[in-house]
C-alpha positions in Angstrom: -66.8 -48.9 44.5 -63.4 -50.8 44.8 -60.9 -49.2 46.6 -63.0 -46.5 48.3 -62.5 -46.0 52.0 -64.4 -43.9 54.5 -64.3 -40.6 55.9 -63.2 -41.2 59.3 -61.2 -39.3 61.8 -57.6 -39.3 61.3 -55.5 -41.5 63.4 -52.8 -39.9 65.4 -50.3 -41.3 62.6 -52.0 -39.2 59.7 -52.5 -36.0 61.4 -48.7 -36.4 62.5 -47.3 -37.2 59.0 -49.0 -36.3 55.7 -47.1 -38.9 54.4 -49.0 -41.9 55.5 -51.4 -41.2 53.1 -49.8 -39.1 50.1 -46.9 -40.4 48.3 -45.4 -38.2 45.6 -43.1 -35.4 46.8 -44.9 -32.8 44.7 -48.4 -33.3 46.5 -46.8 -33.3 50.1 -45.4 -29.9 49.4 -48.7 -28.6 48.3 -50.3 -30.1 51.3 -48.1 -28.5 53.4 -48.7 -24.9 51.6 -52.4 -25.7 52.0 -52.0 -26.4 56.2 -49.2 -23.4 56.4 -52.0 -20.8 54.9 -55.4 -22.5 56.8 -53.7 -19.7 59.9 -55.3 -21.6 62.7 -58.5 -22.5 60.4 -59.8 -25.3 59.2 -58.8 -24.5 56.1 -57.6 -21.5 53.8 -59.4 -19.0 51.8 -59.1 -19.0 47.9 -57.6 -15.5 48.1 -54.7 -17.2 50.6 -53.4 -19.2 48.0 -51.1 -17.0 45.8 -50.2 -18.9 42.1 -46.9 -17.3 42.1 -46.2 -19.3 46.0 -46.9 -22.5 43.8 -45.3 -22.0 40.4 -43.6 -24.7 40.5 -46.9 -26.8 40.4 -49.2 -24.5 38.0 -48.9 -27.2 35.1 -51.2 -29.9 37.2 -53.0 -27.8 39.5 -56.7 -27.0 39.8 -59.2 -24.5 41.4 -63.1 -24.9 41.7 -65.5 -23.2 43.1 -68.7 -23.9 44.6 -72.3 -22.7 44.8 -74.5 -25.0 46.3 -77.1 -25.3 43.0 -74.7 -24.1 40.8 -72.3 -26.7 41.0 -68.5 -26.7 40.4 -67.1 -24.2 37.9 -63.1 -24.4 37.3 -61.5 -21.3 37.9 -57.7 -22.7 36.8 -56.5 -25.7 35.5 -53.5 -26.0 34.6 -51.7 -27.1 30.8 -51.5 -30.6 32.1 -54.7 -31.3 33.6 -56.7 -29.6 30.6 -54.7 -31.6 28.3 -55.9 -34.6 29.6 -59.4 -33.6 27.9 -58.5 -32.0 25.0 -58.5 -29.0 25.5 -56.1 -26.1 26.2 -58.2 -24.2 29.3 -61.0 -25.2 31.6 -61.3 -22.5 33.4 -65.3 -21.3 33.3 -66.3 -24.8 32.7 -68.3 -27.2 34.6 -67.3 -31.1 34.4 -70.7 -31.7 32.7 -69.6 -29.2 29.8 -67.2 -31.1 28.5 -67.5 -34.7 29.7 -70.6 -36.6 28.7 -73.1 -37.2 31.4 -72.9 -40.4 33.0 -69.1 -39.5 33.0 -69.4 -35.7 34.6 -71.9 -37.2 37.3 -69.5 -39.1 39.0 -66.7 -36.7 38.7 -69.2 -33.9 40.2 -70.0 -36.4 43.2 -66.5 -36.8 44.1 -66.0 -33.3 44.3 -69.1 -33.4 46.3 -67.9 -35.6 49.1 -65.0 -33.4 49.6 -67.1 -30.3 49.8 -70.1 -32.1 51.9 -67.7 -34.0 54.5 -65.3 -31.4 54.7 -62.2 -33.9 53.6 -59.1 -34.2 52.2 -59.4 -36.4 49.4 -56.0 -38.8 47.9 -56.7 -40.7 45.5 -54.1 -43.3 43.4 -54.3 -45.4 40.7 -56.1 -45.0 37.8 -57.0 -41.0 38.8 -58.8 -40.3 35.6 -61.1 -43.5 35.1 -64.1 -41.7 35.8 -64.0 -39.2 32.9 -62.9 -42.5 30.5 -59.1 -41.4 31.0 -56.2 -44.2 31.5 -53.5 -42.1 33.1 -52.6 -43.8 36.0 -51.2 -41.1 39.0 -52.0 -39.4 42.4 -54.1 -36.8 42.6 -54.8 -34.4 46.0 -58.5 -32.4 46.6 -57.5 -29.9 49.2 -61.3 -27.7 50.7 -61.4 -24.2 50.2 -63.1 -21.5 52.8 -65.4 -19.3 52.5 -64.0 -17.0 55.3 -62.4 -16.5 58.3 -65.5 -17.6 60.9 -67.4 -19.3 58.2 -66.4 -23.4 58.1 -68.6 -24.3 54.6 -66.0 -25.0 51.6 -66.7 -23.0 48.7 -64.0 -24.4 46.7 -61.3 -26.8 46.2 -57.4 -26.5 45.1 -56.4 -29.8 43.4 -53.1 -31.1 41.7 -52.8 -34.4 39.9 -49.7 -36.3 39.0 -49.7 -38.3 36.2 -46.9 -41.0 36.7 -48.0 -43.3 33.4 -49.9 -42.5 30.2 -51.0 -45.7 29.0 -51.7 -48.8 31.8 -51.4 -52.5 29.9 -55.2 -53.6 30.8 -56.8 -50.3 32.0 -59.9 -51.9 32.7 -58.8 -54.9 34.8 -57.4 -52.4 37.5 -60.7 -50.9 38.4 -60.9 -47.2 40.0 -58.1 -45.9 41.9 -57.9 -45.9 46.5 -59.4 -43.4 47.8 -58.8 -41.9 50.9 -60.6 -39.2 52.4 -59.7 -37.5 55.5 -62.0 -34.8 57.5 -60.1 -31.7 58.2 -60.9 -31.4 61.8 -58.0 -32.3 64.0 -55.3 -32.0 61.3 -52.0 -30.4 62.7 
């Protein structure tokens, strides 16, 4: 896929400054809650992040959870991101209940990655191609622990920005860069 770029370990630059890789304001300051909260782990809890610490970005964020053979099943998504399909809540839902098939596939497998490799995942560009969206934006997957000696990710805290509505030639862009970043050895 164009655009796509391994998971490899972070060079001294990235684990010293977030903002190597992530560019809008709004997704560096819920990076840093997410590393403030991870308290010496690899990564936070679900229960560690508190909506009413984040308020300011409720509108575009996301939670999943994560059951290996279950899938991924939205536990919030904000008025923005839900919008963005149609619809006024997601939480419950799977990707496959409301996108069609070849379209929820690859949205699960992204997810996937992030869960499987343990990443960070940034992407930019046209953030919503894969569910037959235009909006071009940045969007941040951030893992989830299970708990305090257990390393697996049971979920993931996401937050897209949307900077555009409608690109002039969607589909001569391709997908948006993706960077994804293992957790191990962030600051």
């Amino acid at each position: 896929m164009p655009g796509r770029k391994k998971c490899q370990p972070c060079s001294e630059d990235v684990k010293a400054d977030a903002g190597t890789f992530i560019e809008d304001a709004d997704l560096l300051r819920l990076f840093d809650y997410w590393r403030q909260n991870r308290r010496g782990r690899l990564m936070p809890c679900l229960g560690d992040i508190d909506p009413l610490d984040i308020g300011w970005a409720l509108s575009r964020i996301y939670l999943l959870d994560y059951k290996p053979g279950d899938g991924f099943v939205y536990r919030l998504a904000g008025d923005n991101v839900a919008s963005v399909f149609g619809r006024a809540n997601l939480k419950g839902l799977r990707p496959r209940d409301f996108l069609p098939p070849d379209r929820a596939g690859p949205v699960e497998k992204l997810y996937l990655r992030v869960v499987e490799d343990r990443c960070i995942m940034w992407m930019k560009g046209l953030i919503y191609l894969r569910a037959d969206r235009t909006p071009i934006g940045e969007r941040l997957f951030l893992p989830l622990g299970g708990g305090t000696n257990d390393d697996s990710v049971t979920g993931i805290l996401g937050m897209t920005v949307v900077h555009s509505d409608l690109p002039e030639d969607p589909h001569g862009k391709g997908y948006a860069e993706e960077y994804f970043l293992p957790i191990e050895g962030l600051p």
